[in-house]
C-alpha positions, -999 to 999 in steps of 0.1 A, spaced: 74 -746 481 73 -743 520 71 -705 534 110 -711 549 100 -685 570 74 -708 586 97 -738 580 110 -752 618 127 -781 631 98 -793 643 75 -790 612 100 -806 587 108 -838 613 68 -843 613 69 -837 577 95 -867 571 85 -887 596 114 -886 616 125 -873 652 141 -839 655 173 -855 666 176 -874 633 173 -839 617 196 -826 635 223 -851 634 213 -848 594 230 -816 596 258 -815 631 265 -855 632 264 -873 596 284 -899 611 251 -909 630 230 -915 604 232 -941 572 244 -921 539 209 -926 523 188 -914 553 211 -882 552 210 -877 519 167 -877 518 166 -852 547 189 -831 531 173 -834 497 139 -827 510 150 -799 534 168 -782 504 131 -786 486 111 -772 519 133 -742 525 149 -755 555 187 -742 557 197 -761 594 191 -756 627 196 -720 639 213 -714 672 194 -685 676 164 -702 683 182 -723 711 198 -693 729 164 -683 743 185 -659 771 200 -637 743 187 -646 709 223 -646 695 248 -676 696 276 -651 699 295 -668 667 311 -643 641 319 -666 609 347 -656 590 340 -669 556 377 -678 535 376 -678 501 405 -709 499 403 -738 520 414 -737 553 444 -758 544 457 -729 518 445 -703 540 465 -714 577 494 -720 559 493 -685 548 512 -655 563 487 -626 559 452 -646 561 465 -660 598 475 -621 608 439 -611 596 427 -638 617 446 -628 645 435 -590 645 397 -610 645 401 -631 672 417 -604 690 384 -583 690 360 -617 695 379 -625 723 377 -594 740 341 -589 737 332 -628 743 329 -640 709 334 -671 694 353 -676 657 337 -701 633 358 -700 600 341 -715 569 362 -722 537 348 -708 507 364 -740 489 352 -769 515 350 -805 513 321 -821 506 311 -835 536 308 -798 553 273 -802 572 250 -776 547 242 -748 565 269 -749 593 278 -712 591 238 -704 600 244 -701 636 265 -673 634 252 -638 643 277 -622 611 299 -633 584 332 -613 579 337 -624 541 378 -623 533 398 -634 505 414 -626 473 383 -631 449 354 -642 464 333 -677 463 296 -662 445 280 -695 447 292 -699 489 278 -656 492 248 -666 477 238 -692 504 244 -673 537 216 -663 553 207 -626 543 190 -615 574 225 -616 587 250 -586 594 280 -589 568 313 -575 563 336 -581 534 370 -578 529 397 -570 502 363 -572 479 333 -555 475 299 -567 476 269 -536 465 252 -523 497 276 -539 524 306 -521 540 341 -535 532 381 -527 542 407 -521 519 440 -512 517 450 -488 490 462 -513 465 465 -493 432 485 -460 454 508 -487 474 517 -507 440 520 -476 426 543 -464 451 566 -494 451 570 -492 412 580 -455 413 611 -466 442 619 -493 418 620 -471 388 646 -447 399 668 -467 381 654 -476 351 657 -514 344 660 -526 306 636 -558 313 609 -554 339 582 -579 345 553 -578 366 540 -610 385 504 -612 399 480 -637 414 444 -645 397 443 -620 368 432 -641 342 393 -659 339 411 -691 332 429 -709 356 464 -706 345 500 -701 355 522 -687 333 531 -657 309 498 -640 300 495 -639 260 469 -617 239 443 -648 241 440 -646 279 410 -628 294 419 -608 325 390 -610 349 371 -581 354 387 -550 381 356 -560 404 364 -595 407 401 -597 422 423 -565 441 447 -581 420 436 -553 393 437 -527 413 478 -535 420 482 -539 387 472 -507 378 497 -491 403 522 -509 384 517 -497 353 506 -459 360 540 -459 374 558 -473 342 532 -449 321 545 -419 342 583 -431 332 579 -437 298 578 -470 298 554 -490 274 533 -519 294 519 -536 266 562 -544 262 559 -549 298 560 -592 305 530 -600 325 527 -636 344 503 -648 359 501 -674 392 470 -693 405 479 -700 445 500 -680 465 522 -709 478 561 -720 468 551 -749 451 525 -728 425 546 -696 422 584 -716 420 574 -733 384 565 -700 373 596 -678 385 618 -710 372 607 -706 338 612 -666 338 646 -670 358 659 -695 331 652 -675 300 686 -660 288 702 -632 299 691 -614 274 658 -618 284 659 -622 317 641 -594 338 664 -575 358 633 -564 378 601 -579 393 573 -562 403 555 -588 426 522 -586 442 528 -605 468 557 -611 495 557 -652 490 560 -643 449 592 -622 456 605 -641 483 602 -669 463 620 -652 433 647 -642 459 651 -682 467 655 -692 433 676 -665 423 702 -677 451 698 -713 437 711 -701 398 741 -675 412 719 -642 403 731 -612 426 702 -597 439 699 -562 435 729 -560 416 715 -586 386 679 -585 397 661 -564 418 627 -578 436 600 -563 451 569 -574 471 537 -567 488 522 -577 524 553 -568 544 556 -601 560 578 -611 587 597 -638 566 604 -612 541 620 -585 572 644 -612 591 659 -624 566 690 -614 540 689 -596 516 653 -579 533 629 -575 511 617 -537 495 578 -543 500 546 -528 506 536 -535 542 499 -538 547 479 -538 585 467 -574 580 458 -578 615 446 -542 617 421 -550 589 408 -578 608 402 -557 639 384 -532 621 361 -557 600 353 -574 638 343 -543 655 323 -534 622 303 -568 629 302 -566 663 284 -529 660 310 -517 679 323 -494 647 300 -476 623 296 -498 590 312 -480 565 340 -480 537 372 -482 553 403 -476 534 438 -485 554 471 -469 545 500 -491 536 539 -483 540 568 -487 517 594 -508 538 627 -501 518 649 -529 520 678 -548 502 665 -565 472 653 -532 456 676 -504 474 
């Protein structure tokens, strides 16, 4: 294979017999070439060691395009519609703006026709998300400064907040009234796809692959510390943090009998709760007095509305400042830890 080191624009358009242009537009303008032209450049770059053109090498003044990407593990579609990923986002572009930076956000699940290699002009790559796309970490360039987010990755710096000691936290309010049937609902605990009640088959994923571990275990060193036995303990599991995903769920727990209906939920998550506290409305169920919720972001939906939601409220925004400053050297790299704050509202008094 091609040294990619000695690789250029130049030497692989003389190398296919083509202009630069055409390998350009291979990569920035597919809509310029025919489907099988692309798809030989782009086969035969992948076999050189060519990755796409590099903005650095065209930003002769500085050397740096002066792009931060922030790399999403969902698609962008998933991840605008959400609440907490577009307050990361804003605490980003809060600190790119200010310093003359440029966002590029790259969706860990994209679409096919994504030009390869887009995110290479970018001087950094904040990586954020709930669990992390290996196969997307694997191809950014790794000469490249890089900050992760809500996960680790060995020998780069990351932010947190402290998951396990604010879900721990929230279930110790909750439990000063003991309920008879708690159940805890998570996000992306299981190595299956799956949404539904987790059963003695299901394989949780590991606690390095998804924070979601590190709540859970709040939630049940709390119901340890009272006594209460969390292999008893109903434990669901939901794939997207959306209504649509987490309402067929919390319809089937909501719709067991009484008898063994929770009378509390320990959610990981504000849309979980929040969308608990819909369909509990729908079916007549008082909340708190037959079903006390609790959450976890500390969004705004979850604060202006009635009953408020008891939640844990996380610096979303704050996290993305920090992360931006880290990238833009501007803040020592290190492992940052964020406090949280128990916001005690209606559905859990």
């Amino acid at each position: 294979m091609t040294d990619q080191r000695r690789m250029t624009l130049k030497n692989l358009a003389q190398e296919l017999g083509v202009s630069t242009a055409t390998i350009s537009n291979a990569f920035n303008r597919p809509d310029q070439l025919s489907p099988a032209l692309r798809e030989r450049i782009l086969k035969e770059s992948k076999r050189l060691g060519y990755s796409g053109p590099d903005a650095k090498a065209r930003s002769l003044r500085t050397g740096r395009s002066r792009i931060i990407a922030v790399v999403l593990t969902e698609s962008l579609t998933y991840s605008l519609n959400d609440a907490v990923v577009c307050e990361f986002l804003s605490g980003v572009a809060e600190v790119l703006d200010a310093h003359g930076h440029t966002l590029l956000l790259v969706p860990g699940r994209g679409h096919a026709s994504q030009p390869p290699g887009s995110a290479n002009i970018a001087d950094g790559f904040i990586v954020y998300g709930l669990m992390p796309n290996n196969k997307l970490l694997d191809e950014l360039p790794a000469q490249r400064t890089l900050v992760t987010v809500d996960f680790n990755i060995e020998g780069y710096p990351t932010v947190h907040v402290d998951n396990s000691a604010a879900s721990y936290q929230i279930a110790k309010h909750a439990l000063r009234t003991l309920p008879k049937r708690p159940a805890i609902i998570n996000l992306r605990l299981t190595k299956q796809a799956y949404n539904g009640r987790v059963k003695p088959e299901h394989t949780l994923l590991p606690d390095t692959s998804t924070m979601s571990r590190a709540r859970l275990e709040g939630f049940h060193s709390a119901l340890d510390e009272h006594g209460i036995d969390t292999e008893q303990v109903p434990l669901w599991n939901i794939e997207e943090n959306t209504f649509e995903v987490c309402s067929t769920v919390i319809a089937e727990i909501l719709d067991q009998p009484l008898g063994q209906r929770p009378d509390l939920l320990l959610c990981m998550s504000d849309r979980i709760a929040l969308t608990a506290l819909i369909l509990a409305e729908e079916r007549g169920i008082k909340v708190p007095e037959e079903l006390r919720i609790t959450g976890f972001d500390g969004i705004a939906e979850g604060q202006y509305r009635a009953p408020r939601l008891t939640t844990v409220r996380q610096d979303s925004a704050g996290k993305g400042r920090l992360a931006a400053q880290m990238i833009l050297g501007r803040t020592p790299f290190a492992q940052q830890l964020l406090k949280t704050e128990l916001l005690l509202g209606d559905t859990c008094p």
